[in-house]
C-alpha positions, -999 to 999 in steps of 0.1 A, spaced: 36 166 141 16 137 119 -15 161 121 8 182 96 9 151 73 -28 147 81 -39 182 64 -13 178 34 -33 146 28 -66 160 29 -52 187 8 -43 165 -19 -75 143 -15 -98 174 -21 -73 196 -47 -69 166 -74 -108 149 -67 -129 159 -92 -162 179 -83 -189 156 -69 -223 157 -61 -260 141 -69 -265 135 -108 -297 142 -121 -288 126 -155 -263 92 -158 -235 101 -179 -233 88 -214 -206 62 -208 -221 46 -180 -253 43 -194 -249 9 -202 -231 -1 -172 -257 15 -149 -286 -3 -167 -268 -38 -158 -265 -32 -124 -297 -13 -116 -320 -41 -103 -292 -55 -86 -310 -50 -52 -308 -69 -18 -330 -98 -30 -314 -101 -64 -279 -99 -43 -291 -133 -28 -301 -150 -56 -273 -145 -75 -250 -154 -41 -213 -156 -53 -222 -150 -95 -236 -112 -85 -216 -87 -111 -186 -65 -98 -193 -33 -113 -169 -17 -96 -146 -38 -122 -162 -23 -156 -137 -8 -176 -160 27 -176 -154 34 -142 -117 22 -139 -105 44 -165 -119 72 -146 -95 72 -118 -77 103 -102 -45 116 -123 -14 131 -115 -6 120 -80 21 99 -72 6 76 -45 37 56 -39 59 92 -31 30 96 -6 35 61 13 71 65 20 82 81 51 104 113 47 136 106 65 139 116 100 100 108 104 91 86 132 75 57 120 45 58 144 43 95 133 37 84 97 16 55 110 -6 78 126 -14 104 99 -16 82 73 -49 60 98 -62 99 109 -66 103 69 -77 72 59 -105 73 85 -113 109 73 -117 99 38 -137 68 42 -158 83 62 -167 109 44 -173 86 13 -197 64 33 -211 98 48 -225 103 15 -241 68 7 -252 63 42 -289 69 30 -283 40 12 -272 17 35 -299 4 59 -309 -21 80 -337 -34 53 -314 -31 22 -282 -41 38 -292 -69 72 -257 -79 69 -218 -67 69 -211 -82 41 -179 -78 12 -171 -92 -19 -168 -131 -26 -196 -135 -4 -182 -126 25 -200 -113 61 -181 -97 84 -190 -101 121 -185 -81 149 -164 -83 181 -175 -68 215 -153 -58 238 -149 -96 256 -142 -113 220 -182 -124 214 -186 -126 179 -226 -107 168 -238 -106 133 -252 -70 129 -268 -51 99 -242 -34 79 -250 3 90 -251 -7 130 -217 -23 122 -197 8 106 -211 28 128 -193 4 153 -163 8 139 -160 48 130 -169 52 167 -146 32 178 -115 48 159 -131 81 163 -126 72 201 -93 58 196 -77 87 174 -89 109 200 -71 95 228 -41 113 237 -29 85 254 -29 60 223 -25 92 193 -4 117 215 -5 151 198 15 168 231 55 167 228 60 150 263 36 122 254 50 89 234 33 65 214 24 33 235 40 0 231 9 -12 212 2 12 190 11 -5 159 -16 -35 169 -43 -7 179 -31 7 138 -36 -25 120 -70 -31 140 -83 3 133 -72 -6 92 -88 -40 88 -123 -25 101 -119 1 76 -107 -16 50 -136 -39 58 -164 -7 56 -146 1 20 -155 -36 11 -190 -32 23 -194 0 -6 -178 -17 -36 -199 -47 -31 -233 -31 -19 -232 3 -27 -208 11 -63 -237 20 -82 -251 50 -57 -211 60 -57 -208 63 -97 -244 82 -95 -227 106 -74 -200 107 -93 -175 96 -66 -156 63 -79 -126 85 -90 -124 93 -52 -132 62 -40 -105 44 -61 -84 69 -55 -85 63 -16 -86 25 -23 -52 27 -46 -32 47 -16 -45 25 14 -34 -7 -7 -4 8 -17 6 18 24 -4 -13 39 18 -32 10 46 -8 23 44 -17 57 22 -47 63 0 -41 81 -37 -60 73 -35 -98 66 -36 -115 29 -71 -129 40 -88 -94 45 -75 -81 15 -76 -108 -10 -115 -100 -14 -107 -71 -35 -73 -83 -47 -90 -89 -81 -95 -50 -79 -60 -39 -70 -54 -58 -104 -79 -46 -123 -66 -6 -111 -30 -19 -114 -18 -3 -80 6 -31 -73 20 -38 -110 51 -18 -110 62 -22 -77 58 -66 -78 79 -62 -113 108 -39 -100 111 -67 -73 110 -93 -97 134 -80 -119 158 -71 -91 154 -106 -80 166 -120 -117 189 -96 -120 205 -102 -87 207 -143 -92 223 -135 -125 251 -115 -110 254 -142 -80 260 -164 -111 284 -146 -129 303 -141 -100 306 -173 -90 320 -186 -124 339 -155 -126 355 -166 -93 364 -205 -107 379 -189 -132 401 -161 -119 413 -186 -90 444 -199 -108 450 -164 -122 444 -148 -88 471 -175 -68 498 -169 -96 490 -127 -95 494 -127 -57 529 -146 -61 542 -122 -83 527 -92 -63 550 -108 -32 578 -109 -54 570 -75 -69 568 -61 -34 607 -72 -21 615 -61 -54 603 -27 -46 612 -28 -9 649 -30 -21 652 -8 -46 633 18 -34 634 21 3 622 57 11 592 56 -13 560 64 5 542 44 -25 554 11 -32 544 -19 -56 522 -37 -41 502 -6 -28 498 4 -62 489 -28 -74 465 -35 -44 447 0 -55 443 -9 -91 427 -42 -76 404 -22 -54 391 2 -81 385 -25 -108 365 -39 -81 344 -13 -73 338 -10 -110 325 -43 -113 304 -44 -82 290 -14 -94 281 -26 -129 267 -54 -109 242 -35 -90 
């Protein structure tokens, strides 16, 4: 079933990107920005060390973002969905994508330009063989590493089961977030090293695009470590994917510690009330018992309703 979710994806991807393809001509509002960062090379890269310029943070090319889709509708599961289901289409997309992004800067990205796998901040990423030995690798050698490797994985029925008899292992949620942090590290590797031949091609809606809903899923569910992501965090600010969703929590935070406030002085108050209420309810009750001995509805069932509804009212209001 998550292949479904996996062509709805791709759907969406390809129906609201905009048209891409090689620019013979930079387009007026970049011109600028392009300039800046077009001697930017390898050896300039060096030099500069931890001072080389984020373009991929000018206000040109975030403003040109993909419109009109409501990533965070995307990232929710629909109910009765099983959660590795929706684990699983959402990585068979995200692999897709990326891919296909780097597929088209690849030319780019060589051994001579790029020796290392490195990501914003200065950072190199290193990779693991198959008995944990860490090998520094020239960034090309290393994705291809890693889009083998999910390729392989996705394409095991035994860990992505596309038959209805077959389940989901026990680890499949550690295979997912391994499979995420190497891509997540590949779309590092293009905003630091390889923005400006994405903006010639006319691709950083698309790119930011894919880079808004793969933040936006793994702060749904989790699942790549503060210390993989914080080298773009200063991206995900810049795009504001996570604005709305950190102030709804904040504001349900206040607004719940004001009603845990409220209640509790409400309660201090109404104590004295409340004892003297339920005294005259008792009395209220024999009252009722007495004169009216057949009645289905007595007193203090009335009374005990009335209490319930203006309850509900204010726990309502409350919330």
């Amino acid at each position: 079933m998550y292949q479904c979710f996996v062509h709805v994806f791709n759907w969406l991807f390809l129906h609201f990107a905009p048209m891409t393809g090689c620019l013979n001509k930079v387009p007026s509002y970049l011109g600028n920005f392009m300039n800046r960062g077009k001697k930017a090379r390898r050896k300039d890269r060096e030099s500069l060390g931890s001072e080389d310029p984020k373009l991929y943070l000018e206000q040109a090319v975030l403003d040109r973002r993909v419109p009109d889709i409501d990533l965070k509708v995307l990232v929710e599961a629909p109910p009765g969905i099983c959660h590795n289901e929706w684990l699983a289409s959402h990585t068979i997309a995200f692999f897709d994508h990326i891919n296909l992004i780097y597929g088209t800067i690849s030319e780019f990205c060589t051994a001579l330009d790029c020796p290392e796998m490195t990501g914003p901040g200065v950072r190199t990423y290193l990779w693991f063989d198959e008995k944990g030995k860490k090998t520094k690798v020239a960034a090309p050698q290393y994705i291809d590493y890693v889009m083998t490797f999910t390729q392989k994985t996705i394409s095991d029925e035994s860990i992505f089961p596309t038959k209805y008899a077959n389940d989901f292992p026990s680890s499949f949620e550690s295979i997912v977030r391994k499979i995420l942090r190497l891509l997540f590290h590949v779309l590092a590797h293009i905003y630091h090293s390889h923005f400006r031949e994405v903006v010639l091609l006319n691709m950083h809606p698309d790119l930011n695009c894919i880079f808004a809903h793969f933040i936006l899923f793994n702060a749904r569910y989790q699942l790549i470590e503060v210390r993989e992501t914080e080298t773009l965090q200063d991206l995900v600010v810049a795009l504001k994917i996570l604005d709305n969703c950190e102030s709804d929590q904040t504001e349900s935070m206040e607004i719940g510690s004001t009603v845990s406030t409220s209640n509790v002085t409400q309660a201090s108050i109404d104590e004295p009330h409340r004892q003297s209420q339920t005294m005259l309810e008792v009395s209220a009750t024999a009252t009722s018992n007495i004169m009216f001995p057949d009645s289905s509805l007595s007193l203090s069932a009335f009374s005990s309703s009335n209490n319930q509804d203006v309850l509900s009212t204010q726990i309502g209001v409350g919330h």
